[in-house]
N, C-alpha and C positions, 0 to 999 in steps of 0.2 A: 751833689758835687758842690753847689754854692752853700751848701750848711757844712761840709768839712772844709772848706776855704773860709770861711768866716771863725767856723772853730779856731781853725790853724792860727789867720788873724789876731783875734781875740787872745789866744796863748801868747803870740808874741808880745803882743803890748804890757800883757801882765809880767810877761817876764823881766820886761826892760823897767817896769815900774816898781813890783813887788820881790824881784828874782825868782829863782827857777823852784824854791821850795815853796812859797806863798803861791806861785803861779798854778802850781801840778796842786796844788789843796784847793783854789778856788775855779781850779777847771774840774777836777773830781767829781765834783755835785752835780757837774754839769754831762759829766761823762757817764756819771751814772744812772742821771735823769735817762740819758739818750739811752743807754740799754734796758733801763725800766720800760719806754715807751715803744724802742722795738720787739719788749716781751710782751707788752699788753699790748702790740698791734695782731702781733702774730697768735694771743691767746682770742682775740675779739676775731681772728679770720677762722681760729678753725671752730668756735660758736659760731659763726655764722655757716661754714662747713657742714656742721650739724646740724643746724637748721636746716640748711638746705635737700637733705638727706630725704627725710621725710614730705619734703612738699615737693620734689624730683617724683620719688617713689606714687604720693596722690596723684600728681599731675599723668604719669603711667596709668595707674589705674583706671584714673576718667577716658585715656586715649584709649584703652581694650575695652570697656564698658561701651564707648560710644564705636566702636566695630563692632560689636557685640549686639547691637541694636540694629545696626545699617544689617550685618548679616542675616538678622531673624528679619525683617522688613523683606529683605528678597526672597526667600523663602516662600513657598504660597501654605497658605495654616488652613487648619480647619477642618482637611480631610484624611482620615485614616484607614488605616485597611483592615481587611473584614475579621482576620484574627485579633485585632484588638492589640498589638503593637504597642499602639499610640504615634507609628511615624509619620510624619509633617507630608508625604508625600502622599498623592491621591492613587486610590485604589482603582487595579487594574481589572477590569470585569471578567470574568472567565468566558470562553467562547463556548457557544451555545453548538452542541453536537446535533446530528439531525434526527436523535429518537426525539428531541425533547420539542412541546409545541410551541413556546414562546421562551424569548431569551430576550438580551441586551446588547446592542453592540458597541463601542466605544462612543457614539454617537447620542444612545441614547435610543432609537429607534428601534421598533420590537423586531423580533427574526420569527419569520414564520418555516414552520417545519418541510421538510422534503416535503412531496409524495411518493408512498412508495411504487417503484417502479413493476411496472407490470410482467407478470411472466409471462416468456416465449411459451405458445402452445408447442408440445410435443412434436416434433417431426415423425411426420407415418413415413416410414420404412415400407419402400415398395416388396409386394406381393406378387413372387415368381409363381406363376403359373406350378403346380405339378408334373414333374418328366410323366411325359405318354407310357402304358404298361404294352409291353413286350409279349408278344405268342407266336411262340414259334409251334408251323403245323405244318407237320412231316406226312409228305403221302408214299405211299410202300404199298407195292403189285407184286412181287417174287412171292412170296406164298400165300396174300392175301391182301386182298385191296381193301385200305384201310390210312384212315389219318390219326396220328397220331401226336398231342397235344403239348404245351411245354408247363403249362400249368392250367388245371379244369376250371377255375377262378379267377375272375379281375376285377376290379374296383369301375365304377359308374366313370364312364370321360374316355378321351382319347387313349387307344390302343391302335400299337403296331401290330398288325398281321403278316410274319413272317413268315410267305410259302415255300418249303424247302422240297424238288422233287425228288425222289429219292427210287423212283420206278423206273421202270423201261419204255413208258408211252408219257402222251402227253397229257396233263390233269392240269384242273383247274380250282379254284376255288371260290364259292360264293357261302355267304353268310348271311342267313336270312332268319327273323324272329316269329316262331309261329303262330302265337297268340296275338299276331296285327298280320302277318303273311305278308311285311315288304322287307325289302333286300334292303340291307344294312351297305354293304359293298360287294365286290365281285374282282378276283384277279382272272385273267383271260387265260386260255391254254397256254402251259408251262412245260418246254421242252424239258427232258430227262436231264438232272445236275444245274438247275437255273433254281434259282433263290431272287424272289421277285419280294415285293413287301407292299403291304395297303395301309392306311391310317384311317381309321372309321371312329367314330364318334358314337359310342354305344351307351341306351340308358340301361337302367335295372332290367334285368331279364334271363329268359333262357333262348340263347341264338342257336343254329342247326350248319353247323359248317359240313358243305358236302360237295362234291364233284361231280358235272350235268353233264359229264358226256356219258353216252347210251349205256346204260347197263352198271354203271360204276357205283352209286348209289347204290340200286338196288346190291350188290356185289360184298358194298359195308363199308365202304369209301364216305365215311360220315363221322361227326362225331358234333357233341354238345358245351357250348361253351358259357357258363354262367356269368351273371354280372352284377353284381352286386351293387 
């Protein structure tokens, strides 16, 4: 502002001195100066514009370069992983299963293997005894006294002796082995229609089941029972 007030100035004086044609001619040079030098200010700012362009852009550069650095510095280097990658991060050991005898654990410390666990012995399964074998020995006096058997055969062990009377008097039964001559068991006088039962314990043999009252026996009131 105080350089167009002193222009203005300066015009006046010339004017009242030289007039207004000699004035506008010898401010010209001066008017021209001033746009020459607002050309070459405004040409010297945008060279320096330009300059600036490229040392903004380095100066960039040096600030990503120096992150660039701080970031790998945090970073931990040096270890990679077992496929061979190449990444910056440490390798993660694989867990040691329990076939295997030695391993690693994130520590470092060795892993020792199971043992294998022992097996349960089998459970015995209890052992029932065998059901007792059944004989059933029917005695019959109507036309002939006589016992009659439900099978001639039995397995070695406990037998039932089922006595069925089946007469008109009363009978008995005894079971006796004749090759040793002692009584196995004995069921006592058995009214007509009574079904009485013994359980005896017989080894291998041939037993003689027969009926001791007088005369019966003799009569064929007998009979032979194996035992295998």
């Amino acid at each position: 502002m105080k350089g167009a007030a002193r222009s203005a100035l300066i015009l006046g004086v010339l004017c009242l001195i030289c007039g207004v044609p000699g004035a506008i001619a010898i401010a010209a040079p001066g008017h021209a100066g001033s746009r020459r030098s607002s050309r070459s200010s405004r040409t010297c700012h945008r060279a320096r514009h330009h300059r600036c362009k490229p040392a903004r852009a380095h100066k960039r550069s040096a600030r990503k370069d120096k992150r660039r650095s701080k970031s790998k510095a945090t970073k931990p280097s040096g270890a990679t992983t077992g496929s061979g990658s190449g990444s910056p991060w440490a390798t993660v050991p694989a867990a040691v299963g329990p076939g295997s005898t030695a391993g690693s654990t994130g520590s470092g410390s060795p892993v020792e293997a199971a043992p294998p666990a022992e097996s349960a012995p089998p459970a015995e399964s209890p052992t029932t005894p065998p059901a007792p074998t059944r004989v059933e020995v029917t005695a019959e006096d109507t036309e002939a006294f006589r016992f009659v058997l439900s099978r001639p055969t039995v397995p070695a062990g406990k037998v039932i002796l089922e006595f069925v009377n089946h007469g008109q008097d009363e009978h008995n039964l005894n079971a006796v082995e004749p090759a040793e001559g002692s009584v196995a068991g004995s069921i006592p006088n058995t009214a007509p229609g009574a079904h009485p039962s013994l359980t005896v314990n017989l080894r291998p043999g041939s037993y003689t089941l027969f009926c001791s009252l007088p005369g019966h026996e003799a009569k064929g009131m007998k009979a032979t029972l194996v035992v295998e």
